[in-house]
N, C-alpha and C positions, 0 to 999 in steps of 0.2 A: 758275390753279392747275394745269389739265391739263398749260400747257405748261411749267411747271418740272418739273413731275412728270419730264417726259421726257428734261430736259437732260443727269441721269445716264447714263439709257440710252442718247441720244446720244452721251456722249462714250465710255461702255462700247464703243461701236458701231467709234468711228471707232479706240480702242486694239486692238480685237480686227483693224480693217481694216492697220493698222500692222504686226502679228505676225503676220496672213496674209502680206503682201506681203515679211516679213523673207525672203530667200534661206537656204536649209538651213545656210550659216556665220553663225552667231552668237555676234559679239566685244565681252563684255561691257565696260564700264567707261570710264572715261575716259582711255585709257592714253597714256602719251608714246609715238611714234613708235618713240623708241630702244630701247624694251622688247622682248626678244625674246618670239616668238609660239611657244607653244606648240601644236599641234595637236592636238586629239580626235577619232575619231571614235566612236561612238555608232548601234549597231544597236538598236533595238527596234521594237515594235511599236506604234505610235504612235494608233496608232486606237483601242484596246483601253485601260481604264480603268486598268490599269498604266502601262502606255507612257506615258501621259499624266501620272500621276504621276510618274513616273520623270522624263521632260524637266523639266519645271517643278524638281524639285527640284537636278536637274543644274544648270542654269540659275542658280540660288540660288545653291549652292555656289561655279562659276564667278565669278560677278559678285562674289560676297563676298572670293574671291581675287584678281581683278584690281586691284578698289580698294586692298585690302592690299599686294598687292606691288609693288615697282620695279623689276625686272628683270623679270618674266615675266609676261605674259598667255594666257591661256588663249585655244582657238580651238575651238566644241566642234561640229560635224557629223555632226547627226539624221540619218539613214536609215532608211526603216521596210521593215521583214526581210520583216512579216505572220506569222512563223513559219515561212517559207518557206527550204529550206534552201538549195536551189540561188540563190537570191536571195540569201543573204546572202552567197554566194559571190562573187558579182558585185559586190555594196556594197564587198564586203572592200578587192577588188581595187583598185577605183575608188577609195576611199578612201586608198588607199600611194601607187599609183601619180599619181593627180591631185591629192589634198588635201594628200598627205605627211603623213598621221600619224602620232605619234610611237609612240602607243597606241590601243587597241579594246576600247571598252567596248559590253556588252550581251548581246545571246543567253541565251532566256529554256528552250531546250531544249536538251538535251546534242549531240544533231545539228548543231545551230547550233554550238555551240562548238567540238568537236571538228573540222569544217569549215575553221572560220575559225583556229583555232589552228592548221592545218597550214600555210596561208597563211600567218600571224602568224611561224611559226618559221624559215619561208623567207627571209622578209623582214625578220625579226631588228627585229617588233616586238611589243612587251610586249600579251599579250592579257586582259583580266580579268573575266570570265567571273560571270553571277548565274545559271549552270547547272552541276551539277557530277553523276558518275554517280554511281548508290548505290555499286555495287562498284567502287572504282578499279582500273584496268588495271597488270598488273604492271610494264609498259614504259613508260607515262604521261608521266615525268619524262626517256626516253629520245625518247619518237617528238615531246613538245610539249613544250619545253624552255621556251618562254617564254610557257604557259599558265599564268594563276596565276588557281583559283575561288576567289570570295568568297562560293558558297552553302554552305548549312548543310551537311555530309552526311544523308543520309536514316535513316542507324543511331537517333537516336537519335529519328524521330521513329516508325519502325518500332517501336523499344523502351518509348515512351511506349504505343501503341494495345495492345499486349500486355502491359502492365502495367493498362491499363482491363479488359481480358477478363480475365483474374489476378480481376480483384478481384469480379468478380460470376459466375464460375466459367460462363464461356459457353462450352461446347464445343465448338462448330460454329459457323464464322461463315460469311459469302457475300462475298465481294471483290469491286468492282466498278471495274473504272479506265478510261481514256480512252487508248487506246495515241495514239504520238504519230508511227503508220506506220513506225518506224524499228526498234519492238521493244526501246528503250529502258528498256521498265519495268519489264519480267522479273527485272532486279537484285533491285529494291524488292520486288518479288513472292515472288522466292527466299527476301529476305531475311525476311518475314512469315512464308512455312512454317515456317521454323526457328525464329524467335523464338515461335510460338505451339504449335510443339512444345513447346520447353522450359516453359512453361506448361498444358501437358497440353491443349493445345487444337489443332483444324486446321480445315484451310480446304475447308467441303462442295462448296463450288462458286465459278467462277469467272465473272464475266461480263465481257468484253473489248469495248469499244465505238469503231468508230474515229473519225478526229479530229472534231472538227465543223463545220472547212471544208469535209471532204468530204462531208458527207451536206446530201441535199437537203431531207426533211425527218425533221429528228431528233426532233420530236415523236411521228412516226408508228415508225419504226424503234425507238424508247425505248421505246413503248408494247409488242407487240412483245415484246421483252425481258420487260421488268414479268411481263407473264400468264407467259411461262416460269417466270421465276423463284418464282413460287407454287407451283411441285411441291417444292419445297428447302422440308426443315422448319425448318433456321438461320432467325431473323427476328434474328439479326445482322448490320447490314450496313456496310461498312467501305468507304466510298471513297477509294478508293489513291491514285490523280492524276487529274484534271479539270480542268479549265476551267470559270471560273463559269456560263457559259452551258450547258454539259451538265448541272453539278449543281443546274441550276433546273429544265432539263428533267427528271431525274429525277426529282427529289421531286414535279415533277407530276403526272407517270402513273404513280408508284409511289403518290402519293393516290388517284388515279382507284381502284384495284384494290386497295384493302384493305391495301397493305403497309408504309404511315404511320400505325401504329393501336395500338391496345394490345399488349404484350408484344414488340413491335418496336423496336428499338435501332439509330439511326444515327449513324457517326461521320465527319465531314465530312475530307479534306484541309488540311496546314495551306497549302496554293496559295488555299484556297478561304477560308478562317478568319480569314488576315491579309488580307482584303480586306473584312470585317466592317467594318471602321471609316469604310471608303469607301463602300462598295455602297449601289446602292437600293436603299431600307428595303421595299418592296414584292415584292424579290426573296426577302429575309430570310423573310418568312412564311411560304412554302413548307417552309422546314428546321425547321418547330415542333418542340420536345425534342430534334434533333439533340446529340450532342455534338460539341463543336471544338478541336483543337488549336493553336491559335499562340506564334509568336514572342516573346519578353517581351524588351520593351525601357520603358526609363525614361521616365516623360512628367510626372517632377517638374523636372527640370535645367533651369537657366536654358538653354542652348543648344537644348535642344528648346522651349520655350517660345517662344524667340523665331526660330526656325525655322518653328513652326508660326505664329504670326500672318504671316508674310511668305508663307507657302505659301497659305491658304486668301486672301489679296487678290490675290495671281499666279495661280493656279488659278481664281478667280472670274471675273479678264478674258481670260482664254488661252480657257475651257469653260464658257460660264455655263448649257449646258443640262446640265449637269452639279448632282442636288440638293445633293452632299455635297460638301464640300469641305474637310473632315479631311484627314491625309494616312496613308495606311497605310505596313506595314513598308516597302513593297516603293519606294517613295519614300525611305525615312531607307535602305535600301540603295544606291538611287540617290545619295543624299547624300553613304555615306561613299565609295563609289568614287571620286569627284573628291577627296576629301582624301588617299583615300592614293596618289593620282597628285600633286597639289600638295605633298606632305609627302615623298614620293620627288625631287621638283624640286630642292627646296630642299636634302638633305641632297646632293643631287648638285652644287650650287652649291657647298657648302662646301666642297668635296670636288675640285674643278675638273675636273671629270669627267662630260662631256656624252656618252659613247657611249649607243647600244641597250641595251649588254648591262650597263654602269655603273647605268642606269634601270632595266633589270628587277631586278638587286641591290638596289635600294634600295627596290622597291614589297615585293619576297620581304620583306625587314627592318621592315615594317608594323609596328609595335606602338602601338597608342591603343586610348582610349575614346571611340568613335563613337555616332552617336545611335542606329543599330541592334543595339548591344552593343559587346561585347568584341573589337576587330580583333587577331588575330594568324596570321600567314600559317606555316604549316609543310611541308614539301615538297609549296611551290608550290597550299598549302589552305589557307582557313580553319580555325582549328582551333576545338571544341569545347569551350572552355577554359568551365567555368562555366558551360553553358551552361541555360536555364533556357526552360520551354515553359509557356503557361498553359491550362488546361482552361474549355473557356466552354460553355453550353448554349445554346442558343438560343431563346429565348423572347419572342415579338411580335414585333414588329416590330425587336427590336436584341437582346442578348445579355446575360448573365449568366457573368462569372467566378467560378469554383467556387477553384480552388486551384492551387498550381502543380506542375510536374513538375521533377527534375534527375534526373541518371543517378546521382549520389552518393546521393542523400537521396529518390527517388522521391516520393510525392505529398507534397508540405507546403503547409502553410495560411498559416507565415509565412516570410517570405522575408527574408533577412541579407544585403546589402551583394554580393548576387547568386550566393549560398550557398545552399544547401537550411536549413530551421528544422526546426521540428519535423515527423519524419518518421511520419505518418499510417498504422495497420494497415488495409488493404484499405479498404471505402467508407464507413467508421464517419465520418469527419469530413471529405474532401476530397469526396465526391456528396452529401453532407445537402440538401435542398433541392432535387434536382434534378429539373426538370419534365420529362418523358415524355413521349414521344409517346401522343396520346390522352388528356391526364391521367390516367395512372394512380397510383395512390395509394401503387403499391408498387415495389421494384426488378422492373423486365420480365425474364420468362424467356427471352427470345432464342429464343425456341421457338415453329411453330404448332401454341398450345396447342388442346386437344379445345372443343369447346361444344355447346351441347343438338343441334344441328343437324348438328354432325360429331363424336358423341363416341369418346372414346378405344376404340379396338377391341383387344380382349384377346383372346388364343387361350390357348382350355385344353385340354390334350390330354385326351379322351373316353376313351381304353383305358388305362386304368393298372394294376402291377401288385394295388397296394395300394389297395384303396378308401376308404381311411380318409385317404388324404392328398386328392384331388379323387374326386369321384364326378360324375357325370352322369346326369340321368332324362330322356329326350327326352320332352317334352309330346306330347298327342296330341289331335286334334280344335279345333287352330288355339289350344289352350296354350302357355305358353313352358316353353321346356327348365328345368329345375331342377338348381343348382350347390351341392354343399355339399363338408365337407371339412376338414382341418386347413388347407391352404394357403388355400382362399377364406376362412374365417372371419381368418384373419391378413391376408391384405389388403383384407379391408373393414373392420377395427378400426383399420389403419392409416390408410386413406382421409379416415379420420374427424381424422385429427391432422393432416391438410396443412395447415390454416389457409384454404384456399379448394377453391369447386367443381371438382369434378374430374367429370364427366359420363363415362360408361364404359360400355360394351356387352361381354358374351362372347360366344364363338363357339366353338363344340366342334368340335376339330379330330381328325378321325382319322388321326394320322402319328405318327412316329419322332420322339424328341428333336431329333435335327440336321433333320428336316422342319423342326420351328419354330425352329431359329435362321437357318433359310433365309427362312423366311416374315416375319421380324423383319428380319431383312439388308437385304431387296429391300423392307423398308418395306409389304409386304403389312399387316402386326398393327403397333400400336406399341407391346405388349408382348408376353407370356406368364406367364401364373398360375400357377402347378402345381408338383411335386417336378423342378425342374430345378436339377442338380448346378451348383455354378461349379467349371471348368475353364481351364486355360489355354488350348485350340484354340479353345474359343468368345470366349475374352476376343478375339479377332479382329477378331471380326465384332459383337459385340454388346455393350453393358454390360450388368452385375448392380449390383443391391443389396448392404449387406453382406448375411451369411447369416440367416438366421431360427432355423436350425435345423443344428446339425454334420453332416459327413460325414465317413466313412470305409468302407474296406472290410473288412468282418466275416466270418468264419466259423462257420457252422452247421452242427453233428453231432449226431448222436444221443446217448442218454444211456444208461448202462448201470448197474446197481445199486452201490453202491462197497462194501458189507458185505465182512467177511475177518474168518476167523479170527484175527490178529493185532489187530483193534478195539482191543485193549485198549491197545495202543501208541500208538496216533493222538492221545489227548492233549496228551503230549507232542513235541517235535520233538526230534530225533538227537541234536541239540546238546545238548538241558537234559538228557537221558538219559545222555549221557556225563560233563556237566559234575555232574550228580547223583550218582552212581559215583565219580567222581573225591572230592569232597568226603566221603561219605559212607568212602572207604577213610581220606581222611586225619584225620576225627575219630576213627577207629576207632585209628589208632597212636596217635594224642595220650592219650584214654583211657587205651591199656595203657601209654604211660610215666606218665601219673600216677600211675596205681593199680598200677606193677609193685611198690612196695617196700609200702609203709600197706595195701593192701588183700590179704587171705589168699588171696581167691577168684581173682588174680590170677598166685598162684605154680605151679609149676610148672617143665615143662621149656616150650622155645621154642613149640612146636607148642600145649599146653596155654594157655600164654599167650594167642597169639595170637587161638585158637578162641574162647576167653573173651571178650575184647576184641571182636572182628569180631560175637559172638552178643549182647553185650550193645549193641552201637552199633545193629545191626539191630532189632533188637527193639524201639529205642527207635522205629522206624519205626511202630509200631503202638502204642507206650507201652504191650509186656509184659514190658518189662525187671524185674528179680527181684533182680537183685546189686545190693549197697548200693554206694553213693560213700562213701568215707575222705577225700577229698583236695577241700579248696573250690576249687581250681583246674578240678577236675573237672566240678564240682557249674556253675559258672560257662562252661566251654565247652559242657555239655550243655542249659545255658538257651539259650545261642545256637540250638542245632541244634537243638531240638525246638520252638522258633519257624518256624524255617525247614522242620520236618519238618511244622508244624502248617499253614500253609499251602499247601504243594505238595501237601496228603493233598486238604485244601478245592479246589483249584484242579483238581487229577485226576477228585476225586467228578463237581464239576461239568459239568467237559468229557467226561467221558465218560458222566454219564447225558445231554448235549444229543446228543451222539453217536447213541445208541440211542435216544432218543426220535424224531429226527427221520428222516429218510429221505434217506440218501446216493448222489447219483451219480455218477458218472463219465464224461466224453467217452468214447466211441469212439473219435476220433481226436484225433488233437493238434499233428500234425503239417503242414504243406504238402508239406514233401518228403517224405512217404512216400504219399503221394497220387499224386505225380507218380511216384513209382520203383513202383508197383504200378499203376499207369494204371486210376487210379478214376477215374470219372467226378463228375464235379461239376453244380451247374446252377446258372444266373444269369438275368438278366432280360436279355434276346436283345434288346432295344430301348434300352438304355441302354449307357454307354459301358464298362460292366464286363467284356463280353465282350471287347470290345478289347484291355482291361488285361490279363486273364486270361490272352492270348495273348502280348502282345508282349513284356510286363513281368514275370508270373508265372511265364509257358514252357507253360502247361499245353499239351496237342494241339489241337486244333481238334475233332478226334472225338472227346475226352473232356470237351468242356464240351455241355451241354445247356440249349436255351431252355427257360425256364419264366417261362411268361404268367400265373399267376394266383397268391395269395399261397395258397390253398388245396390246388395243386397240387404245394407242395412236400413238405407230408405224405406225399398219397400216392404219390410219389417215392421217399421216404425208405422208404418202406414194404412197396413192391415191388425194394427195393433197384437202384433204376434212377442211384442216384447215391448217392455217400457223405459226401457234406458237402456243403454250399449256401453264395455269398457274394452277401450283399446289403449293401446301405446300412449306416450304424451307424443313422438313423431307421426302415427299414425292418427292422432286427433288433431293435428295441424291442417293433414292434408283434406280429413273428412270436412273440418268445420268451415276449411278455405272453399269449399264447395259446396257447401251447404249451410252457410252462415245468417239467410234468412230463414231458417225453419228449426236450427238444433245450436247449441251449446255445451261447452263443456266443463265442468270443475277443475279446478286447479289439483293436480293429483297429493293424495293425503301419504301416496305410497309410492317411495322411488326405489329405481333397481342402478344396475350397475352402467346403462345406457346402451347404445347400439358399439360394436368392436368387430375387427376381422378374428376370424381362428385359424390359431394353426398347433401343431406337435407342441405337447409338453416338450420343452426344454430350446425349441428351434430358435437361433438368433435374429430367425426374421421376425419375431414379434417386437421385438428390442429396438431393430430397426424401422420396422413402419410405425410402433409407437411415438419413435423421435421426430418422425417425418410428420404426422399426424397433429402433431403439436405446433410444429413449423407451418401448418397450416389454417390451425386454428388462430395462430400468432398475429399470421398475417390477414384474417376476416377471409381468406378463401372458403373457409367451410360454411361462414354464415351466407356469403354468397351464393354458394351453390345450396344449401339449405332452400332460400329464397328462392330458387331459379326453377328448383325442382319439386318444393314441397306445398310452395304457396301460388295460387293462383293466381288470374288476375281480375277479378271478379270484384269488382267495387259492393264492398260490404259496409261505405261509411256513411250510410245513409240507416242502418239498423244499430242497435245497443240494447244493451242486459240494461232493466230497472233494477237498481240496486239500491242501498243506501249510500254505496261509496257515490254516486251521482247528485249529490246533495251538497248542498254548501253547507260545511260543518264548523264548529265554535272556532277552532284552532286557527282559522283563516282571518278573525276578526275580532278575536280577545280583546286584542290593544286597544282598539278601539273603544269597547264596552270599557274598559279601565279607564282611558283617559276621560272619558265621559262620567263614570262614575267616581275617578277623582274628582275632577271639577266642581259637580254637585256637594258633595260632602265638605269641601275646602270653603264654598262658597257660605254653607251654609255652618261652619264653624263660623268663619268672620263676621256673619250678622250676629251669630249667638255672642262671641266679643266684643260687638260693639253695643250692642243691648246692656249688657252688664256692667259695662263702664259708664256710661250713659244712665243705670241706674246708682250707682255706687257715687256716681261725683252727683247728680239729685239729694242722695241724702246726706251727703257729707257739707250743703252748703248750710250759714248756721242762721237764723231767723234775724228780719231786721226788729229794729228799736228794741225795746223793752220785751221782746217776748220773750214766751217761759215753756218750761214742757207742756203746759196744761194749753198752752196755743198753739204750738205742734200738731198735738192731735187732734184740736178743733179745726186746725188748717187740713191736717190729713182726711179727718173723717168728709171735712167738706168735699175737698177732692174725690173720695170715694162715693158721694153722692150723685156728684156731679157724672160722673163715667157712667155711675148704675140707669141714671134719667138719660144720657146720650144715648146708651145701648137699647132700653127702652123705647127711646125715640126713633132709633133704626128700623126695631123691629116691629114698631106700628104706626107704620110710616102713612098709611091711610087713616088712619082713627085717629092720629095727634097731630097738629099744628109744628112743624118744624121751630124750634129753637131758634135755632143757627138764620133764619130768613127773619125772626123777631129783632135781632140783636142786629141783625145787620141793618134793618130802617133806624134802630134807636138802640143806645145802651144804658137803657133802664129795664127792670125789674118787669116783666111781663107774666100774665100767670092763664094758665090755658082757660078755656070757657068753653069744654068741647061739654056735649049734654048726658054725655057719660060722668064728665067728673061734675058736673049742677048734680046729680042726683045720687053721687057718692057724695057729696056736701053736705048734703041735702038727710044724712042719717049717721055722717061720722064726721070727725073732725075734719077739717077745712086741710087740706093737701096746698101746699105752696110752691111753687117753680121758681126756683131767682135765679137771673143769671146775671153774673158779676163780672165785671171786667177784671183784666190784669191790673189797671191801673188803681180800683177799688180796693185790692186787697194789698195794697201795702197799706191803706189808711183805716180798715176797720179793725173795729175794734175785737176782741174776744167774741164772740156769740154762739149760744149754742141755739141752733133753728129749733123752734115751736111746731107745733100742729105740721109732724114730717116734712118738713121743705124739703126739698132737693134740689142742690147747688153744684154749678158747673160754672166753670172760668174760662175765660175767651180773651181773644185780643184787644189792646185798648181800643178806643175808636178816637180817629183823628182828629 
């Protein structure tokens, strides 16, 4: 039994001794002699677990087109580079010159290619390259004209790794790559600052490691590295480009020293990721929780299918100390290069057209579906048609796909015919699941977070000016210092809502604001507590949280009594004063025209009138009006306006006994520019950024601002008139005016800043997090609570008030009112005008009785007109003439005055006559025109 056992591995023996002893040309197939030989050659690096797939799948492909074709066999000549550039210089050569190749396939570094494609375009042969640079060179298509890459461009797997930090809002990462001597990677590099810019992220530090041929030992040199890289608070780590044998070293003695452990996040290369399918599964364990990026290619299609069975039984007799024998991308790359050199052949056969430059036209014209995706070449590039990356974590010994990436449709979970599906918001559905390094339970902060043993260190500035925002008591006799405060009771309430331990230490620091954004900068503190403004100079160097609490800049003046003899005005404002006047003159005319004709007390001359009218509208002010209403139009405009009278009396009473009851002041100043134009001086808090402003932005002098270090100090500043006004915070004008709110006041600030915030590290996730928490507390009124608890006294101030004009009762409050009253009047006094006109209009339209003619019309008229001119007369000398009306009413004949005024106008002109005639008279007289002036007035019959 032992010895059948062996017979396999015998013959495994004597097939592997066969492919050793094949010579570097290998012509596959069984071809008739007459078939023309195509020639390949084939640089890679053969020793290395790629290389090795790579031939084999070459190999495949080859063999699979000889048998198929009748004109053409393939001839394909491995060279191994090592990555060596000046070698593959030498392969290149040897290959044109001695083998005659038609083409050159391979070169796994842009060094390599770029090399060998100057060679290539010399010699006017097609070069087709599995290395291409990140940033393509403007001239490219100029200095290598018959260079054509079939690697991916690196953009988009740049744009993938930045859309991972995107999603779990990592601010700071650590890049770490493998240079490859030539300085090649710097593209990629460039290209990562940008792209994690535009994600609001950057790169804290970089670690450049060189190749790993060169080093003697890279365990030790990695190592080394590692403990550096411990001072960098990112425990984001991002490996740019490697080689698999570096990024096992890494993850070595980056375990050795703590930096594969909780809250640390590593995301592999996908040079490193697409050899996951291949690699020792022993090597895999070292990358526990990494994440990976690779290649996404189909492995349902029957062509891959049966690729892959024919690879792992050629790969098993070629490398049997080889465990895996899968085939990774970088084999189905291998694969499609020989297709689209065979598919170039051919379209060049039909075409009768055998030149160099015929051949590289028709590889540039590529378009299929290959088992590594989507082949189509565009100036002289693979292009990124569709292309699609998959997200793997790494877990045990093999890996785990999460979901995929496309540059259209960024992370989806399903994938369409090589389309994006459904496109995923940040890590809610495309990281579900995903194991962490250390099993952590939760998404890692990419941060070295604080613990019992290193905890978070806080600096609180000790000198403030306001004690009510941080306070400090230094212990004494080996006690600890004691912190209280508006600001510490806000972030230990906060503390409490982070969802996990936060371990924290203070330290009282005796400095300046910008002391502590320096001491946070250089990573001294990894925050600060206290009343620090956000600004944009520090946005710099440091993040805030949102604010806690507003800012702005306020002004503080004294207060002076507001009392005046004119008090009695301030009720009102200017406006209702005038628009009051205004309404009240114009009820006042509507009255005297209703009541000038129906009411007695209305007659008179003009003057008389008026006074009547104007004393009874006013009066109504007080409702002591005295003269009766005649006229219901009257009676109805006076309802209007003594509603309107009755209110504004109430609204007056009001406001002007709160007036007098309470106690009014007034600023002393009110101004900034006359502060400046009289060179007062002012004071500020000389440790904050106010003095700055004061100068650069306000104008004020430099010798007219004055430091003021305590909030007690600025009383008695004020008091020794060592200053005329004070600008502090809008928090710190809270606390001042709550305590000094009978003597100072403050403006509403013209100038706001960014408000009070915690600091901490550019980039640290705890700002992220107490900003969430902060909000959580503003949501719920905790903050305005404690605000109140802590900023405002208890000091009953509601017994004082600012004289303002906002203190006034102003128009807006009782428009309506003035409207509906001034409709009324105008409505009223249309409808008298209406009915007057109708009233004269049916007068003249009635037609005369008996026999009368026009020429009795206007004897009746002009009578009439006599009649009115002698009444009005007789109104207005009412002492000097015998009333009419008291004549007519004893008797209705013909009376005529006898006063000795008219005996002695008789007496030298014609004889003046008065008749007054009944109604009943003038239907029976005749025509007449009056003699010697009569004047005739008509009156009611008598019974």
């Amino acid at each position: 039994m032992h010895c059948l056992s062996t017979i396999p591995q015998a013959l495994a023996r004597v097939w592997l001794f066969f492919f050793l002893l094949t010579p570097s040309v290998l012509i596959f197939g069984f071809r008739d002699e007459t078939n023309k030989v195509i020639s390949i050659g084939v640089t890679i690096d053969v020793n290395s677990r790629i290389g090795k797939e790579q031939e084999v799948a070459m190999e495949i492909a080859a063999q699979k087109y000889n048998i198929a074709s009748k004109e053409y066999n393939l001839a394909l000549y491995f060279q191994n580079s090592a990555k060596d550039t000046l070698r593959a210089i030498t392969l290149a050569e040897e290959m044109i010159k001695v083998q005659k190749v038609q083409v050159i396939i391979g070169m796994h570094t842009w060094p390599e290619a770029g090399i060998v494609a100057e060679i290539g375009s010399k010699a006017q042969v097609p070069i087709i390259s599995f290395a291409a640079p990140t940033i393509m060179p403007p001239l490219m298509k100029t200095r290598w004209p018959f260079l054509v890459g079939q690697a991916n461009k690196g953009t988009s797997y740049i744009k993938c790794i930045a859309d991972i930090v995107q999603a779990y809002s990592w601010k700071r990462v650590v890049v770490i790559y493998e240079d490859d001597g030539y300085g090649g990677d710097y593209g990629m590099l460039a290209l990562l600052a940008e792209a994690l810019q535009d994600v609001d992220s950057m790169i804290e530090h970089r670690l450049v490691l060189p190749p790993i041929s060169s080093i003697h030992d890279p365990g030790e040199l990695v190592s080394e590295e590692m403990i550096k890289l411990k001072q960098a608070q990112s425990r984001v780590f991002i490996v740019l480009q490697s080689s698999l044998e570096m990024t096992i070293h890494l993850f070595k003695e980056a375990s050795k020293v703590g930096l594969v452990g909780k809250e640390s996040v590593w995301i592999i290369p996908e040079s490193v990721t697409n050899l996951m399918d291949s690699v020792d599964k022993s090597a895999i364990s070292y990358m526990e929780g990494a994440l990976g990026i690779k290649a996404y290619y189909s492995e349902r299609s029957k062509d891959y299918q049966d690729f892959e069975a024919q690879f792992r039984r050629t790969f098993w007799l070629k490398n049997p100390e080889e465990d895996n024998r899968y085939p990774g991308f970088y084999a189905l790359q291998a694969y499609d290069s020989i297709n689209i050199v065979t598919q170039a052949i051919d379209r060049m056969t039909s075409r009768n057209n055998s030149s160099p430059k015929s051949l590289l036209r028709e590889i540039q014209s590529s378009n299929f579906v290959g088992l590594s995706g989507h082949i189509q070449l565009e100036d002289e590039q693979l292009m990124q048609k569709n292309l699609v990356l998959r997200i793997v974590n790494v877990a045990g010994k093999s890996y785990k796909e999460l979901c995929f990436w496309t540059q259209q449709h960024g992370f989806t979970t399903v994938l369409h015919t090589g389309q994006g599906g459904n496109k995923v918001a940040g890590n809610t559905e495309c990281f579900r699941g995903v194991r962490w390094p250390g099993n952590l339970d939760r998404d890692p902060k990419g941060w070295n977070m604080p613990t019992k043993q290193y905890p978070l260190k806080i600096a609180v500035r000790s000198r403030t000016s306001f004690y009510k925002f941080v306070k400090v008591e230094y212990g004494h006799n080996g006690k600890d210092d004691k912190y209280s405060g508006f600001c510490i009771d806000i972030f230990e309430q906060v503390q409490k809502l982070l969802g996990y331990d936060l371990p924290y230490k203070y330290h009282a620091i005796n400095g300046t604001y910008n002391d502590l954004v320096q001491l946070v900068y250089n990573k001294t503190f990894d925050a600060v507590i206290g009343d620090m403004t956000i600004i944009e100079e520090r946005l710099k160097y440091v993040d805030f949280t949102v604010p806690y609490a507003e800012s702005g800049l306020s002004m503080i003046v004294p207060m002076k009594s507001g009392e005046s003899a004119w008090m009695f005005m301030k009720p009102f404002t200017w406006e209702l004063w005038l628009v009051t006047d205004a309404i009240l003159i114009y009820t006042m005319l509507v009255v005297w025209y209703l009541e000038r004709e129906p009411n007695p007390e209305f007659h008179g001359n003009w003057k008389l009138q008026l006074s009547t009218a104007f004393w009874f509208t006013f009066s109504s002010l007080f409702f002591a009006h005295r003269e009766k209403m005649h006229s219901n139009l009257t009676r109805v405009v006076m309802f209007s306006w003594l509603f309107l009278v009755l209110v504004l009396t109430s609204c007056y009473t009001a406001s002007l006994s709160s007036m007098l009851t309470v106690k009014q002041l007034r600023p002393k100043v009110t101004d900034i520019q006359w502060l400046k134009n009289n060179n007062k001086k002012v004071g500020c808090d000389g440790d904050s950024f106010v003095r700055t402003f004061l100068e650069k932005v306000e104008k004020f002098k430099p010798e007219n601002i004055i430091n003021i270090t305590n909030e007690y100090k600025y009383d008695e500043a004020f008091a020794n008139n060592s200053i005329a006004a004070a600008f502090l915070e809008l928090p710190y004008e809270k606390v001042f005016i709550s305590e000094y709110c009978k003597k100072y006041t403050g403006f509403i600030p013209r100038n706001r800043f960014g408000g009070l915030g915690f600091m901490f590290q550019k980039g640290s996730p705890l700002t992220r997090d107490f900003s969430k928490a902060i909000l959580h507390l503003s949501e719920k009124a905790e903050l305005k609570r404690l605000e109140e608890q802590w900023l405002i006294t208890s000091q009953d101030c509601s017994n004082v008030t600012s004289s303002s004009d906002s203190d006034s009762l102003n128009l807006g409050s009782l428009w309506a009112l003035y409207v509906i009253s001034g409709a009324t009047s105008t409505i009223c006094v249309l409808i008298s005008a209406i009915k007057c006109l109708k009233s004269r209009e049916s007068h003249e339209d009635v037609p005369p009785e008996g026999n009368g003619t026009p020429s009795d019309e206007r004897v009746w008229k002009a009578v009439i007109t006599f009649a009115k001119q002698i009444r009005s007369k007789k109104l207005d000398n009412s002492n000097k003439v015998q009333d009419v009306t008291d004549s007519s009413s004893r008797s209705g004949d013909v009376s005529i005055s006898d006063t000795p005024e008219h005996s002695q106008e008789m007496a030298s002109q014609p004889k003046e006559v008065l008749v007054h005639i009944t109604t009943d008279d003038i239907g029976t007289m005749e025509p007449y025109i009056p003699q010697n002036n009569c004047h005739i007035r008509h009156g009611k019959s008598s019974s």
